[in-house]
C-alpha positions in Angstrom: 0.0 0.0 0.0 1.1 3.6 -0.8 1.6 6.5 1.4 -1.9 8.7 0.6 -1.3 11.3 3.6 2.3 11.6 4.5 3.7 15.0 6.7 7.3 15.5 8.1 8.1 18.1 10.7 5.1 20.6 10.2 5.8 23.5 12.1 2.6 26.4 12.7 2.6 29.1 15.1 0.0 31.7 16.0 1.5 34.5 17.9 2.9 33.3 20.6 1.4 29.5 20.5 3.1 26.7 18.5 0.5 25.1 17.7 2.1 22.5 15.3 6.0 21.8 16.7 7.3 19.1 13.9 4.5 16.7 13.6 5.1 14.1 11.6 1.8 11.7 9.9 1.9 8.7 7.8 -1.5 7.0 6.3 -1.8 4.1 4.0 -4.3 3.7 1.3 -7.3 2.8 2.2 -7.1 2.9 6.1 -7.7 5.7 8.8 -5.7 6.9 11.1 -6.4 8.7 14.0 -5.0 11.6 15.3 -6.2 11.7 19.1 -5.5 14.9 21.5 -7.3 17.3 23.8 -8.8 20.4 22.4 -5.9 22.8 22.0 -3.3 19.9 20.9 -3.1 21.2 17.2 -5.4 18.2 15.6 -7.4 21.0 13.4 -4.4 22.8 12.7 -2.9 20.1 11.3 -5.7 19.3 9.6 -6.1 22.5 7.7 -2.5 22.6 6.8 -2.9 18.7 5.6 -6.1 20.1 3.4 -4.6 23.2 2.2 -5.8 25.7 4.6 -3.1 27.1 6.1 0.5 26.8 4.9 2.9 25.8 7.2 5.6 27.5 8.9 8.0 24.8 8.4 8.1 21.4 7.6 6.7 19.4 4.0 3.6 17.5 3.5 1.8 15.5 0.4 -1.3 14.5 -0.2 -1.6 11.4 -2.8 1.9 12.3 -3.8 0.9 16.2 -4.4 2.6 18.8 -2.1 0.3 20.6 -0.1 1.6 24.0 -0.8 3.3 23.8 -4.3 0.6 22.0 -5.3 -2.6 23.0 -3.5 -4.8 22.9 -6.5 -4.0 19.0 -7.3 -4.7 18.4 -3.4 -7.7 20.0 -3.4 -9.0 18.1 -6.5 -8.4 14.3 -4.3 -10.0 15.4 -1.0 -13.0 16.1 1.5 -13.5 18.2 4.3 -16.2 17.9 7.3 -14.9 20.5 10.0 -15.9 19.7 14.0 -19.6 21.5 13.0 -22.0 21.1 9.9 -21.8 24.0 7.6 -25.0 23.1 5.9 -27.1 26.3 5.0 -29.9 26.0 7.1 -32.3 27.8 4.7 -32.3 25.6 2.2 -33.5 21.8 1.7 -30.6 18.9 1.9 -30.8 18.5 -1.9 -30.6 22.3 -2.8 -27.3 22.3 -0.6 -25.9 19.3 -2.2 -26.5 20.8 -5.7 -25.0 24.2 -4.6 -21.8 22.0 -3.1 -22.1 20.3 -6.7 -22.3 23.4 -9.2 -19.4 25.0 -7.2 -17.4 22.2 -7.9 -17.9 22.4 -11.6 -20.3 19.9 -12.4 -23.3 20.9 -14.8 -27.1 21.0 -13.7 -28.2 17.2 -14.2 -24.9 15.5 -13.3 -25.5 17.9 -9.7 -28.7 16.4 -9.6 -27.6 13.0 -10.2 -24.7 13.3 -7.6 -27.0 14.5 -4.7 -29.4 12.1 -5.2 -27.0 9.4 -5.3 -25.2 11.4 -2.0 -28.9 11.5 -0.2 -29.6 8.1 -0.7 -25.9 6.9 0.5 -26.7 9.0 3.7 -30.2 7.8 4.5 -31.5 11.1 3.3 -33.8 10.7 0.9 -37.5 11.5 2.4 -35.6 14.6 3.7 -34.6 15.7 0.1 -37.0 18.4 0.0 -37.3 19.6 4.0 -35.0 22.7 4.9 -31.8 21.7 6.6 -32.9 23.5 9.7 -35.4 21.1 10.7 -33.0 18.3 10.3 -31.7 16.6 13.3 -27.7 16.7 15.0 -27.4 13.5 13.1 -28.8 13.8 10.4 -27.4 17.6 9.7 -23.8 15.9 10.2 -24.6 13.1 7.5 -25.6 15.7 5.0 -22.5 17.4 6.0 -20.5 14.2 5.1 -22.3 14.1 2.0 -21.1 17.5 0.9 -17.5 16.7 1.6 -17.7 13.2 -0.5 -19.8 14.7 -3.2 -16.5 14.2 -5.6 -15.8 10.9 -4.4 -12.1 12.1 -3.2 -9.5 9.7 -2.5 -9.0 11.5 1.1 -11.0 12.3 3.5 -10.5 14.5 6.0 -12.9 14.0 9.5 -12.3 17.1 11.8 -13.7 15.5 15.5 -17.2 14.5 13.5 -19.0 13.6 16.2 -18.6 16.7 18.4 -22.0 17.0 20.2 -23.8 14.4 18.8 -25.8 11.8 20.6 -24.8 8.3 20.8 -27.1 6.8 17.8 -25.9 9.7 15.6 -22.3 9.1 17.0 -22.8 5.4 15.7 -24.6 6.2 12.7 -20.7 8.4 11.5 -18.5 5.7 12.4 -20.9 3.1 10.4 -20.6 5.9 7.5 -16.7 6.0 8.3 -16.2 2.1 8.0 -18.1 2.1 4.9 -16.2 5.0 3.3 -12.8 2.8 4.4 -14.3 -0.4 2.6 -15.2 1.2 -0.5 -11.2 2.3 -0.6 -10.8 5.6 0.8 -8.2 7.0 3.1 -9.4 8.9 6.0 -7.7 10.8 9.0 -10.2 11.0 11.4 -8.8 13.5 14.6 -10.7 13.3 18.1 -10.5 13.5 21.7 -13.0 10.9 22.3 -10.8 7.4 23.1 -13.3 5.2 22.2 -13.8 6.4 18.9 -10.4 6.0 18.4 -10.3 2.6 19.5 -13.1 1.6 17.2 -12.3 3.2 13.9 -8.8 3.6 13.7 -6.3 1.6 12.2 -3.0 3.4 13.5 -3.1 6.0 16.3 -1.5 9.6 16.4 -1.3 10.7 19.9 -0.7 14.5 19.6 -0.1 16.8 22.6 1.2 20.6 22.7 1.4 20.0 19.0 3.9 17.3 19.1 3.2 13.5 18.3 4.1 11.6 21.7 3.6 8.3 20.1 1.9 6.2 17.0 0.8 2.8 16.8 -2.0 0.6 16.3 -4.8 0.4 19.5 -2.9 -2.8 20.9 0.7 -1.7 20.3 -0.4 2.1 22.3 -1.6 0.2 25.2 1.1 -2.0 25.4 3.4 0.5 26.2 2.0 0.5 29.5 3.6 -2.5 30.1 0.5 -3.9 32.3 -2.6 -4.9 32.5 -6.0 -4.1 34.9 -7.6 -7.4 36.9 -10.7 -6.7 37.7 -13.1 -8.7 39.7 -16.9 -7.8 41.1 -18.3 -10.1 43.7 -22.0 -10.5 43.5 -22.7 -10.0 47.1 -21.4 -6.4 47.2 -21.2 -7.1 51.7 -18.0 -8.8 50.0 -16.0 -5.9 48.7 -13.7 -5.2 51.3 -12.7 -8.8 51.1 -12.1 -9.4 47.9 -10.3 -5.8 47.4 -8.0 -7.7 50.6 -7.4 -11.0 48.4 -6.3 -9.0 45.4 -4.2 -6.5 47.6 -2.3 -9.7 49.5 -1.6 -11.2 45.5 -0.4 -8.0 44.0 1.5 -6.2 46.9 -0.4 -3.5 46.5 -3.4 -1.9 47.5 -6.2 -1.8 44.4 -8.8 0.7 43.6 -11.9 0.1 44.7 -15.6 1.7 43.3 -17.7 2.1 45.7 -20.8 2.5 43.3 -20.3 -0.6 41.6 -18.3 -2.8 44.2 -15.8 -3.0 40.8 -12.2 -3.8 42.4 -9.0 -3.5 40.3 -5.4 -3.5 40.5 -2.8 -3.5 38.0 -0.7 -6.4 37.4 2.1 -7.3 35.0 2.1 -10.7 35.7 -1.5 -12.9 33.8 -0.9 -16.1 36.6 -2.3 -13.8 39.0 -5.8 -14.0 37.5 -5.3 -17.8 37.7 -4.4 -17.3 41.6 -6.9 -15.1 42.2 -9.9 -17.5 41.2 -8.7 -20.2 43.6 -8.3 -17.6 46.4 -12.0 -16.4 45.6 -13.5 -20.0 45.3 -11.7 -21.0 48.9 -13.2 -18.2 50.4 -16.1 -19.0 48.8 -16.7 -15.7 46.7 -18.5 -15.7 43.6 -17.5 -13.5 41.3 -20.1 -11.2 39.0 -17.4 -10.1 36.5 -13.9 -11.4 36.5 -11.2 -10.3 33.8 -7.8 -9.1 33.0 -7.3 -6.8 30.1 -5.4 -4.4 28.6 -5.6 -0.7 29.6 -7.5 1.5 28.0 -6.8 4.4 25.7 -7.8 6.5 28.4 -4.9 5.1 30.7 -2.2 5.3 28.0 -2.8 9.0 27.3 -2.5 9.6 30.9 0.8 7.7 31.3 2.0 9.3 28.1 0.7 12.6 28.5 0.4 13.1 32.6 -3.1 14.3 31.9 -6.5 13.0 30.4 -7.6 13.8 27.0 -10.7 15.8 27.7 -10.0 19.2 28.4 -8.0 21.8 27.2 -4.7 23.0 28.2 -4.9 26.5 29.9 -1.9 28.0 28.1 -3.2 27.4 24.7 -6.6 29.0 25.4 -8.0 30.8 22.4 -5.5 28.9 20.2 -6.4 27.0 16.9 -6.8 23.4 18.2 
């Protein structure tokens, strides 16, 4: 597979703020990768940079083997932009902003027509053709969105956090949309500060912080990095907390978390046997467990180790940045 999206040492500052401080981005054909970071960490700024935006201070990037800056025009010809927020115009109906999106591409009247139609029905939109686009839902307003950006079928496709504010059904009804644009050969670079979406859609990680990459990998290889895993074990009768959370303190040697709402204990461990050990402790002292596992930890957990702070938020000394 061939490099479709491939940057090296972008560099963008805004006054004072780096935003971008040599970020390096690689993407195969045909797969997404995600670029994961709090608000502020320079996702979008990359992004519009990668998409011809904004031209970088430093640093060289090409899009389906076309230079971003030297040759914008070829770039722009291969790609799709949806930004964090629909930029549908509310006034008019979902096909009447697909044919405008259309026509200012270049396409003629009829082959407009064709291409929305085709767009509506990819998008589930078709009974909502003719309704103005302010009376669409979050969801659906974010699929018509999607529609406008992939209107010329480009070969990348650019998703700017797409499921900022929507519900979870609409959240699920994108990445259902993002898996089928993937199947049907696209290259997307989906950025977010939402773990689980990266988890779920992505097939290589970015983590970016304080416009830096601090590390890039699949899902598996990112948590790995850790170099541990989480036990976890919820006893049925919930009288029986402070006992197990005992059991698993006396195997590990250390002293595990426990959740007081759920009677969920867990401890990390780097050694699997323990899980092993710890069902013949509970079945001597005649515990039975309601959930029992050992797993990797989660994306949540290496951003923390990686970072020293979670991914929601935004850093206070980039406030009012470009994120």
């Amino acid at each position: 597979m061939t490099d479709e999206i491939k940057a090296e040492g972008l560099r963008k500052r805004f006054g004072s703020t780096q935003a971008l401080d040599g970020v390096d981005l690689v993407a195969r054909r045909g797969t997404v990768l995600g670029v994961l970071g709090p608000n502020g960490a320079g996702k979008t700024t990359a992004v519009r940079v990668l998409s011809t935006l904004l031209k970088p201070d430093e640093g060289t990037a090409e899009i389906c083997g076309f230079d971003v800056v030297r040759e914008a025009a070829k770039v722009r010809e291969r790609i799709g932009l949806t930004g964090q927020y629909a930029s549908v115009d509310e006034e008019l109906t979902g096909l009447e902003n697909l044919v405008m999106i259309a026509r200012l591409q270049g396409y003629g009247r009829a082959e407009s027509r064709r291409r929305s139609r085709e767009m509506l029905g990819r998008f589930s939109l078709t009974d909502a053709a003719g309704r103005p686009a302010r009376s669409y839902s979050g969801g659906m307003r974010r699929r018509l969105d999607l529609a406008a950006s992939l209107i010329t079928h480009p070969e990348v496709i650019f998703l700017d956090e797409p499921t900022t504010g929507l519900d979870p059904r609409a959240r699920n009804e994108v990445w259902a949309t993002v898996r089928e644009l993937v199947r049907d050969g696209a290259t997307v670079l989906l950025t977010t500060q939402y773990l689980e979406e990266a988890d779920a859609l992505a097939d290589r990680i970015a983590v970016i912080d304080r416009g830096t990459v601090v590390a890039e990998g699949t899902s598996e290889e990112l948590k790995a990095r850790i170099g541990s895993q989480t036990l976890a074990v919820r006893p049925v009768d919930r009288l029986r907390v402070t006992e197990v959370a005992a059991i698993v303190a006396r195997l590990t040697g250390a002293g595990p978390e426990v959740d007081a709402d759920t009677g969920l204990v867990t401890a990390s461990v780097t050694d699997p046997a323990l899980l092993s050990a710890l069902v013949r402790h509970l079945d001597a002292a005649g515990v039975v467990a309601a959930e029992l596992t050992l797993r990797l930890p989660s994306l949540d957990e290496v951003f923390l180790t990686l970072t020293g702070h979670r991914a929601e938020g935004r850093h206070p000394d980039l406030e009012g940045s470009v994120a």
